[in-house]
C-alpha positions as CSV (number, residue, x, y, z in Angstrom):
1,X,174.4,98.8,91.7
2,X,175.3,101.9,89.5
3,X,178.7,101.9,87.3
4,X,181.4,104.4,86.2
5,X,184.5,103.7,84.2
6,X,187.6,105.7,84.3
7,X,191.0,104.6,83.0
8,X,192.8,105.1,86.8
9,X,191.1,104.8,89.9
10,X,193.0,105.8,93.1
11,X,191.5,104.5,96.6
12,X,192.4,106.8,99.3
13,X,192.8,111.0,98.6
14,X,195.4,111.4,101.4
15,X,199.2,112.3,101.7
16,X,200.0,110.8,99.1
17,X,196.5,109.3,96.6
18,X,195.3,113.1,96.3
19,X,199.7,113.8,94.5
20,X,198.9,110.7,92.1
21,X,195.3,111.4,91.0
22,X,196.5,115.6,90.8
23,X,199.5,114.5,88.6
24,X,197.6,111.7,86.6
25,X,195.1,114.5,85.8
26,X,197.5,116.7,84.2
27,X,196.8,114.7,81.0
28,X,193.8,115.8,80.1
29,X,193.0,112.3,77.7
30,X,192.9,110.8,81.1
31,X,190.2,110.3,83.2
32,X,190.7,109.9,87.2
33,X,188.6,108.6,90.1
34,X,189.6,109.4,93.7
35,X,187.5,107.8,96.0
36,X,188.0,109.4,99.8
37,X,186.0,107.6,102.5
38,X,186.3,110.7,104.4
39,X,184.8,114.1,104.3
40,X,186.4,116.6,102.1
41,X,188.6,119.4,104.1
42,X,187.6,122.3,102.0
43,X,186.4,125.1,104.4
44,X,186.9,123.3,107.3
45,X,188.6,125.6,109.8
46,X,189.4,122.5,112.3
47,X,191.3,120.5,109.7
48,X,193.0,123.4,107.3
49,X,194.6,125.4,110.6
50,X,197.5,123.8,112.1
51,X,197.8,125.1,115.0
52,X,194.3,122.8,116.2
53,X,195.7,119.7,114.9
54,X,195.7,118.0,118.0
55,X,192.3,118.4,118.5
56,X,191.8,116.2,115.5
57,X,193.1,113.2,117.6
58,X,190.1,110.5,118.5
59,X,187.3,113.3,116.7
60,X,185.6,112.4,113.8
61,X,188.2,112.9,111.3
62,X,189.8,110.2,112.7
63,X,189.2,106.4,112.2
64,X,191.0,106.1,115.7
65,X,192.1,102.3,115.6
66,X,193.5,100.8,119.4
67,X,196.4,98.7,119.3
68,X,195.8,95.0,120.5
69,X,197.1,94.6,123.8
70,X,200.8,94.8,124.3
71,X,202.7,92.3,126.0
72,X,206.0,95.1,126.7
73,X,203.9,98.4,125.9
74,X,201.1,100.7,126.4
75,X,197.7,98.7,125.6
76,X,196.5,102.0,125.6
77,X,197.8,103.5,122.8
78,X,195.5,104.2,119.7
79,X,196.9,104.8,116.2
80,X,195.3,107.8,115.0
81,X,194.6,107.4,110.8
82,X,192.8,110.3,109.3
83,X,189.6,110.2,107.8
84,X,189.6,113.4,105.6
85,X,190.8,114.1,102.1
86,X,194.5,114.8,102.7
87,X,194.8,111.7,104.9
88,X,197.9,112.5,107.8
89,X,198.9,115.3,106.1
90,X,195.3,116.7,107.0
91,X,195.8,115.5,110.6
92,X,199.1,114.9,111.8
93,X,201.7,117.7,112.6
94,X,203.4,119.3,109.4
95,X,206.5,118.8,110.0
96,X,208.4,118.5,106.4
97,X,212.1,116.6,106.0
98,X,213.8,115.1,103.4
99,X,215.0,111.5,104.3
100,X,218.6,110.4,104.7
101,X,220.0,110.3,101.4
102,X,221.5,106.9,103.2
103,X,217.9,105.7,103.8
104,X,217.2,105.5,99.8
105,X,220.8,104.9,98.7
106,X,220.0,101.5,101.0
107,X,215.9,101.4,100.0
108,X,217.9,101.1,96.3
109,X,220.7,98.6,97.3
110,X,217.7,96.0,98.7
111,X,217.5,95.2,94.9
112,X,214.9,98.5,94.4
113,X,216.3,100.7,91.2
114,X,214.8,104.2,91.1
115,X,214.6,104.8,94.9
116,X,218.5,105.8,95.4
117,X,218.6,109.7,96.6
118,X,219.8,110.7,93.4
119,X,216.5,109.6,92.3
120,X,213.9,110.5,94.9
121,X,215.9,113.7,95.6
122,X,214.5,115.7,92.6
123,X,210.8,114.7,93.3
124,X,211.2,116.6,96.7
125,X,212.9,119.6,94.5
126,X,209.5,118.9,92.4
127,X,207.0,119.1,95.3
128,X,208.4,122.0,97.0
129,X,208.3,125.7,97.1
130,X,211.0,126.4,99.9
131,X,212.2,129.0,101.9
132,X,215.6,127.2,102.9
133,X,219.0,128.3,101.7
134,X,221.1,126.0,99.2
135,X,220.4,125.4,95.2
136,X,219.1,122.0,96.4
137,X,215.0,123.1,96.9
138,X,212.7,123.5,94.9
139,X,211.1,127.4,94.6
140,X,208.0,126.4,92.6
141,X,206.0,123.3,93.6
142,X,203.1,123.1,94.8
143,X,203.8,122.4,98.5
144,X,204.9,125.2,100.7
145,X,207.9,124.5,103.1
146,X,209.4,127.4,105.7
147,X,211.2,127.3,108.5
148,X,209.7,127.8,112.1
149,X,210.3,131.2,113.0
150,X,212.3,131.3,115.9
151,X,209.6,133.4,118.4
152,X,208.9,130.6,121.1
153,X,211.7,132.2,124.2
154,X,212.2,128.8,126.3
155,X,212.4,127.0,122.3
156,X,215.3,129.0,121.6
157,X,216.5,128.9,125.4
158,X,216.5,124.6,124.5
159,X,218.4,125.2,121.7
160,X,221.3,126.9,123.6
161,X,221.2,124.1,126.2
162,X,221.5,121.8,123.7
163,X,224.6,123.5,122.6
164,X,225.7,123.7,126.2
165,X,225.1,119.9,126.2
166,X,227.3,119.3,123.1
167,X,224.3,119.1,120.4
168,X,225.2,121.6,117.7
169,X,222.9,124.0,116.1
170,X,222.3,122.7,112.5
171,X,220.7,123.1,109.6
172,X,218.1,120.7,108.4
173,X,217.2,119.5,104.9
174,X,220.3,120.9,103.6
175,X,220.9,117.6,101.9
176,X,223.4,116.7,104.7
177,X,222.0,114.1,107.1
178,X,221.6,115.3,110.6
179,X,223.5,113.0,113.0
180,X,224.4,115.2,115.8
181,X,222.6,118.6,115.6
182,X,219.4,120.3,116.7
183,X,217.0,123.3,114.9
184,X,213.8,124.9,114.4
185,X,211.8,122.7,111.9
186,X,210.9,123.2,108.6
187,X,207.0,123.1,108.0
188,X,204.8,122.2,105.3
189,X,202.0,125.0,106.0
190,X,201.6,128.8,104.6
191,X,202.5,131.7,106.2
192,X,198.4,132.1,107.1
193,X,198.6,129.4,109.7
194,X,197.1,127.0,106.6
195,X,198.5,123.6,106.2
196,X,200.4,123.0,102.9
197,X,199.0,119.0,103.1
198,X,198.7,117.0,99.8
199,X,194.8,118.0,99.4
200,X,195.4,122.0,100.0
201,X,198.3,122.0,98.1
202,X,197.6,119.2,94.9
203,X,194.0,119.1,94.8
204,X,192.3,122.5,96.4
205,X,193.9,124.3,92.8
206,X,192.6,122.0,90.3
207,X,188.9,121.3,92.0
208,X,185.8,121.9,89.5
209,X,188.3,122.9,87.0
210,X,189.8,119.2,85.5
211,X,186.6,117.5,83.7
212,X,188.8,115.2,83.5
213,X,189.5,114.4,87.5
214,X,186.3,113.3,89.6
215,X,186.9,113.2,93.6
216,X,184.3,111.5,95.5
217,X,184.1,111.8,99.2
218,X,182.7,109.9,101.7
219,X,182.9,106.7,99.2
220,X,184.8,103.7,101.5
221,X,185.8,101.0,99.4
222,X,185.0,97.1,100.4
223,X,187.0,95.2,98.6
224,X,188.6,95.5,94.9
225,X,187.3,93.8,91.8
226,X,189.3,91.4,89.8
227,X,189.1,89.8,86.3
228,X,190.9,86.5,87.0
229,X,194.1,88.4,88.3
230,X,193.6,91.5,86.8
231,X,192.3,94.1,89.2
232,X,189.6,95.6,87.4
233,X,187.7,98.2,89.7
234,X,186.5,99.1,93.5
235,X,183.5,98.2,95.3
236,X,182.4,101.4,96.9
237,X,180.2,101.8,99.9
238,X,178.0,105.3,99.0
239,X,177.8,107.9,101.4
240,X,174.1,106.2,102.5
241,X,176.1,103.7,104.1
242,X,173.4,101.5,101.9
243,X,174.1,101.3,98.6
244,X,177.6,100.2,96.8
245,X,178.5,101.3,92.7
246,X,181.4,99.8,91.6
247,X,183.8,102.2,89.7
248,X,185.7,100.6,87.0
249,X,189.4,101.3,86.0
250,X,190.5,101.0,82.5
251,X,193.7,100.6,82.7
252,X,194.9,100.9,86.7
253,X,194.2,101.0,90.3
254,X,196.4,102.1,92.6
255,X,195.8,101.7,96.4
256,X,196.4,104.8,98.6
257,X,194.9,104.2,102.1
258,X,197.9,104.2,104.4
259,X,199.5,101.7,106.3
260,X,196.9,100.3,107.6
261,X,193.8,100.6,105.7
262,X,196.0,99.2,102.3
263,X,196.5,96.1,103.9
264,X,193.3,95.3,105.1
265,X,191.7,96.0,101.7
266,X,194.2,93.9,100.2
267,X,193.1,90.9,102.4
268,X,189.9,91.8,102.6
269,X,190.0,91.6,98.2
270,X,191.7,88.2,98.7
271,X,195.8,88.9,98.4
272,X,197.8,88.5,101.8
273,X,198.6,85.5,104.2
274,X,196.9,82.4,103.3
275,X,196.5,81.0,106.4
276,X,195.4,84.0,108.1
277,X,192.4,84.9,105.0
278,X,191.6,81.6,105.1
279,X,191.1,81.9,108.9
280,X,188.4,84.6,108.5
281,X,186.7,83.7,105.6
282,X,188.4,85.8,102.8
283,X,188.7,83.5,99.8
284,X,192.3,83.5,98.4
285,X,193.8,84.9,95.7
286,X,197.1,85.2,96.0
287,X,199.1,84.2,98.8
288,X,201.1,87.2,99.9
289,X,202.8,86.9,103.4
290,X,204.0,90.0,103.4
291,X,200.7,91.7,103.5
292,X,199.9,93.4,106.9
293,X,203.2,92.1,108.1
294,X,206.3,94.3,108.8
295,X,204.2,97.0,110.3
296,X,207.2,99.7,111.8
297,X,206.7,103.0,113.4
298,X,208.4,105.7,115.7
299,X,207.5,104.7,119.0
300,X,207.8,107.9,121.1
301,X,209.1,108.8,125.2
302,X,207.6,111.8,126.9
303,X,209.7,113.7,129.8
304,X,207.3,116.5,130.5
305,X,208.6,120.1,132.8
306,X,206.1,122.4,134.9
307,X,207.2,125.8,132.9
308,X,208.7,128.6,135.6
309,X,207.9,131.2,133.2
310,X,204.6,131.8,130.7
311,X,205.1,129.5,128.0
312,X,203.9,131.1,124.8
313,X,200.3,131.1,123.4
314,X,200.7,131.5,119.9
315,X,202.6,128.4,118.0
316,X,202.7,127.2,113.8
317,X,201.9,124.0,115.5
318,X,203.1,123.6,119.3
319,X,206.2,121.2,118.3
320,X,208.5,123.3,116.7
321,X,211.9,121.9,117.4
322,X,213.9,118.2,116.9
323,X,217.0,117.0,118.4
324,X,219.1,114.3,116.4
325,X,221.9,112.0,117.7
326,X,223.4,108.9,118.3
327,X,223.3,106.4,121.4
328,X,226.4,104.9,119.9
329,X,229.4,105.9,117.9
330,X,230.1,105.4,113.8
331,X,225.8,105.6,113.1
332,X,226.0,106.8,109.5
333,X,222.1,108.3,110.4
334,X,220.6,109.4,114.1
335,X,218.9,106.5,116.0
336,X,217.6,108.8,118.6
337,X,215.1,111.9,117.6
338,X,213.1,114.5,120.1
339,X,210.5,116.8,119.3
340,X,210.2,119.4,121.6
341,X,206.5,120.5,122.6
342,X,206.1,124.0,124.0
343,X,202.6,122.4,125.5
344,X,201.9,119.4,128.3
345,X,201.6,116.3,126.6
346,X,199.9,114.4,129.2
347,X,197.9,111.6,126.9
348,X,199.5,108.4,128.0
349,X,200.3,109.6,131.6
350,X,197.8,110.9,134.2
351,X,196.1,107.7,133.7
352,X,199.0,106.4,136.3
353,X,198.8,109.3,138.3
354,X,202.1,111.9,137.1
355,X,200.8,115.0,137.8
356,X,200.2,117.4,134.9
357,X,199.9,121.1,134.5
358,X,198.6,123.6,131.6
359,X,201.9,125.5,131.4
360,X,204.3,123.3,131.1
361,X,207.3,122.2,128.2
362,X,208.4,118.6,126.9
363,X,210.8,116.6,125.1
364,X,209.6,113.4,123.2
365,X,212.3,110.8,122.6
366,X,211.5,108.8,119.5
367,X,213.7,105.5,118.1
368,X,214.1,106.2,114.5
369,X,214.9,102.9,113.4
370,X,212.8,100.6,115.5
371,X,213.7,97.3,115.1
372,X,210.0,96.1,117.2
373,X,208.0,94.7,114.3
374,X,204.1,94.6,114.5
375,X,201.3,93.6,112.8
376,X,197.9,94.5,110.9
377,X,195.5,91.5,110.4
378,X,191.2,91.4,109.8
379,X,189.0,91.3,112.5
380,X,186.7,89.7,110.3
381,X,185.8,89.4,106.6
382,X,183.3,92.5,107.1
383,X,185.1,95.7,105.8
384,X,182.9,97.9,108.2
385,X,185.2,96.4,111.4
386,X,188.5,98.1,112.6
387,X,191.4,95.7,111.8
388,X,193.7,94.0,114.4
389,X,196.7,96.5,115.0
390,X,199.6,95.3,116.9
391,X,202.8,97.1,116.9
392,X,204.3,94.7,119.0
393,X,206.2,98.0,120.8
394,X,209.6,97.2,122.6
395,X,209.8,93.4,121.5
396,X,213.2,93.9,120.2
397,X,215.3,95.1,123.0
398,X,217.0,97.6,121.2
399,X,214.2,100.2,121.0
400,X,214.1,100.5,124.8
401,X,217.8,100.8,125.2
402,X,217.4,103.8,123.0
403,X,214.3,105.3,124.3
404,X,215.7,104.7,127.7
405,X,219.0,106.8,126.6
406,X,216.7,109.7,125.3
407,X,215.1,110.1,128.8
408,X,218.4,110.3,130.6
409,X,219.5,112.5,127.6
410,X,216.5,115.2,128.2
411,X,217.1,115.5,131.3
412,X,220.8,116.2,130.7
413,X,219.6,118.8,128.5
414,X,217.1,120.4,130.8
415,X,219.9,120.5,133.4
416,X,221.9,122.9,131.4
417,X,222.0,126.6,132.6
418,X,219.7,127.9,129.7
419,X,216.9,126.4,131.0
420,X,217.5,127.6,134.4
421,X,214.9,130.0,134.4
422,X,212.3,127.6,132.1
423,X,212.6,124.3,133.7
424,X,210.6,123.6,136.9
425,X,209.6,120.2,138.5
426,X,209.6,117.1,136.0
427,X,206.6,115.7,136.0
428,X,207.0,113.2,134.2
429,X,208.6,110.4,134.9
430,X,210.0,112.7,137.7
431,X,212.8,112.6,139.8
432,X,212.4,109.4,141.7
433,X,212.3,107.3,138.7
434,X,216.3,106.8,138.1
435,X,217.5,103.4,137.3
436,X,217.1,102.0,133.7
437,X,214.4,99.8,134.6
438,X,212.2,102.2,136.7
439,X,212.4,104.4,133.5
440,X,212.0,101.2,131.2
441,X,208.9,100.8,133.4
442,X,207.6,104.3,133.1
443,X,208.0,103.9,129.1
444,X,206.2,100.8,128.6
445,X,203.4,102.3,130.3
446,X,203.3,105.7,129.0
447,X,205.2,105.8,125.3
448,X,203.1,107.2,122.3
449,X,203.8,106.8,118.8
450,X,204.7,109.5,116.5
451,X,201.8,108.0,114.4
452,X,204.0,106.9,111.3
453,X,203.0,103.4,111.1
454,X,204.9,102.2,107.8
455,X,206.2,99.1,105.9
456,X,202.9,96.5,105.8
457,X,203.2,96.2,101.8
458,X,206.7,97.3,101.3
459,X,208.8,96.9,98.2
460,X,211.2,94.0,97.7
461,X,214.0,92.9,95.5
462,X,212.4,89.6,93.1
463,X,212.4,86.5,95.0
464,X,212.0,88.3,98.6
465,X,208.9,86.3,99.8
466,X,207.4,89.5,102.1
467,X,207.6,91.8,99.5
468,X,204.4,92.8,98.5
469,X,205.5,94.8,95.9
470,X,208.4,95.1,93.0
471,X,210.3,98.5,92.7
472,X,207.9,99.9,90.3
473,X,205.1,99.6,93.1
474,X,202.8,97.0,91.2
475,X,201.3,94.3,93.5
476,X,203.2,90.7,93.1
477,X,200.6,88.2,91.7
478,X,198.5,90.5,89.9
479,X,198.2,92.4,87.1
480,X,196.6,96.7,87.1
481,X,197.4,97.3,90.8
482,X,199.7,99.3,92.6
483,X,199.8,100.6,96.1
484,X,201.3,104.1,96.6
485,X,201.7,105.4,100.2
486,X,203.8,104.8,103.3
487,X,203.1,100.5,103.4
488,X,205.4,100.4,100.4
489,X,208.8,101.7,102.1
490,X,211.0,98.5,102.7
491,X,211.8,100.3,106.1
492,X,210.6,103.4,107.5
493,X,212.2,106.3,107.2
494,X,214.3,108.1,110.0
495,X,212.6,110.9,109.7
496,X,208.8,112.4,110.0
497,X,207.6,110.7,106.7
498,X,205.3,113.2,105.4
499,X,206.9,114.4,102.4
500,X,208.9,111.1,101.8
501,X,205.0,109.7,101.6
502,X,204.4,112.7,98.9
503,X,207.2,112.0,97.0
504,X,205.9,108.2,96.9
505,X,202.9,109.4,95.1
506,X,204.9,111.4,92.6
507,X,207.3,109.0,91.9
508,X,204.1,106.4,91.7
509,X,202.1,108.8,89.0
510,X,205.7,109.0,87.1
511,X,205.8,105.1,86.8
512,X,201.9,105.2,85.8
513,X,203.0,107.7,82.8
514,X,205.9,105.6,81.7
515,X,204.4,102.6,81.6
516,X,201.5,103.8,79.7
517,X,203.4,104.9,76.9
């Protein structure tokens, strides 16, 4: 087995491992390792354009994990986890907000100092070069945010029959939370069509030209290396798929590899549920309950329109507009969110038999704070097979009452006399499905996910027995190991948590610095 020291190694070069290894690397007395089981996206047209992201879903960027069957939702469904340097922000839809200042003033109040908004607020003003008005944003960091220009007719034909249905026009990422109010979005990609994701935006600049900063590609790790309790390295599997080096860290590593594949490494190196590593082999190290547990995510509604008109065939990235509001009064933040898709999203529903078309419009009701809380556990003790994934979708109540309120709620909105000359037939769930339960029905069958799985090593206040993590992201139980990505929010976000994932990996490389010093 070859060797390599470094003082930080970071597994995982995605939304947000490529921001800490880029900002570690700015020191040039320290030496980085960023170990990316994927393929780098440099010159790689499918990837780096927006506009084809969903082609990326099930291809070969994409480690494609299927849920465990669900008891109240669709078995179907697979969470799609990229496998590209740039991670979801290579894959996913670019779609760039700020979260609730009330979502981190609570993240802090959980007994978390340093994640209020006042704090995280300036590491989105860090990260951003953006086009919005206000002396809030940032003009000069490295990730580009605009706002959707306004060119898709029956998107801006929504928006006044969303005003016609009582759903203001309003700005977003004004550093106001949106409760009530609908808009173009704002983007993370370039004016060329290029994404703005973590890899294009912190690591394309500095590649070849920081000695100091080595990124390795298709280099999957197997399992961490540990000095008593001190985490001392990776196992890496080569790109041979035969051999394994281990890549030492001096002085840190810090886990970046998403909500799903930093759990399973965790357990797979020995630190999560007892019972459960005991079960498949994994000898223990620490017991950490919280480990794969807590698993949260967006689980997502589709009411889909044949288009009466030619629906556009040029788009930043097909899904260009949101809808916020409540489903009851007094919400300090929206429970109930829609993107709008100027494309057929028929994925989850011609399976049953809804008829579909290729010009056709849609609105995607999503609960922003799901209460349903799933899972992510090991298959077996073999790194090379997928991990268990069960969301557990619409096992609190609560999410289908919402998601049930967002289909009645499109349809209000598609009723309105701006979209007389846009909306055809519905198609899906159509117009024979009316009661609440024929559309609760319809949902469990059909929902999607907005592919934001969260929370399965989440922060916690001292003494919380499921958090993973303290407030300064450093694994309970052991010493030289952090985890920086979205399994350390205590709850997800209500918004798309793209750039609340970036700002995670700057305020990570931030609490590397201090705490070297």
């Amino acid at each position: 087995m070859s060797a390599s020291e470094f003082d930080y190694v970071v597994v995982g070069g995605g939304t947000a491992g490529s921001v800490v290894a880029a900002r570690l690397s700015e020191d040039p007395d320290v030496t980085v390792c960023l170990l990316e089981a994927g393929p780098s996206d440099t010159d790689v047209p499918e990837v780096l354009e927006l506009t084809r992201w969903m082609g990326l879903l099930e291809s070969g960027y994409d480690w494609d994990y299927l849920v465990e069957p669900q008891e109240t939702g669709n078995s179907y469904l697979r969470q799609a986890r990229a496998k590209v340097l740039g991670g979801c922000s290579s894959h996913n839809s670019c779609i760039a907000f700020w979260a609730p200042a009330e979502d981190l003033d609570e993240w802090a109040s959980m007994g978390l100092p340093g994640w209020s908004a006042a704090d995280v607020f300036p590491l989105y003003q860090r990260l951003e070069t953006n086009d919005g008005p206000g002396d809030h944003h940032g003009r000069s960091g490295p990730v580009t945010i605009r706002s959707v220009p306004p060119k898709d007719p029956a998107g801006a034909a929504l928006l006044s029959a969303c005003a016609q249905a009582g759903i203001p026009t309003t700005e977003f990422n004004s550093g106001k939370t949106v409760t009530h109010g609908a808009n173009w979005f704002q983007i993370n990609a370039r004016e060329d069509g290029t994404r703005s994701s973590a890899s294009v935006s912190y690591l394309h600049p500095i590649m070849g030209k920081r000695p100091n900063l080595e990124i390795r590609t298709g280099a999957r790790a197997s399992r961490l290396l540990f000095d008593g309790r001190r985490c001392t390295g990776v196992e890496v599997l080569e790109p041979d798929l035969i051999h394994h080096s281990r890549i030492a860290a001096r002085r840190e590593v810090v886990v970046s590899s998403g909500a799903i594949d930093t759990p399973k490494l965790l357990m797979l190196s020995g630190i999560g549920p007892a019972e459960h590593l005991r079960e498949v082999g994994v000898e223990v190290l620490v017991d950490s309950p919280g480990v794969g547990s807590n698993l949260e995510d967006h689980p997502e509604g589709l009411v889909m329109w044949d288009a009466l008109q030619p629906m556009v065939t040029e788009s930043t990235q097909w899904w260009e507009i949101g809808i916020f509001t409540m489903t009851e009064d007094g919400l300090d933040r929206p429970d109930l969110m829609f993107h709008y898709g100027s494309v057929p999203f028929d994925l989850n529903t011609v399976r049953h038999g809804y008829p579909t078309t290729e010009n056709g419009f849609c609105l995607t009701p999503n609960v922003t704070r799901s209460r349903s809380r799933g899972t992510v556990r090991l298959r077996t003790r073999d790194f090379r097979d997928k991990p268990r994934v069960d969301p557990r979708y619409f096992t609190d109540e609560y999410d289908m009452r919402v998601m049930t309120y967002g289909v009645k709620l499109a349809r209000e909105i598609a009723a309105q006399p701006a979209l007389d000359e846009w909306a055809g037939v519905e198609l899906a769930p159509g117009r024979d499905c009316t009661t609440d339960d024929e559309i609760a029905d319809y949902l469990r069958k059909t929902h999607n996910t907005v592919y934001h799985p969260a929370c399965t090593a989440r922060m916690g206040a001292d003494g919380d027995p499921e958090a993973v993590l303290d407030a300064r992201l450093r694994v309970r139980g052991v010493d030289g190991l952090r985890v920086a990505d979205a399994s350390v929010m205590p709850f997800l976000v209500t918004v798309n948590p793209c750039i609340t994932t970036m700002a995670i990996g700057e305020k990570c490389a931030d609490l590397l610095k201090e705490d070297r010093t």
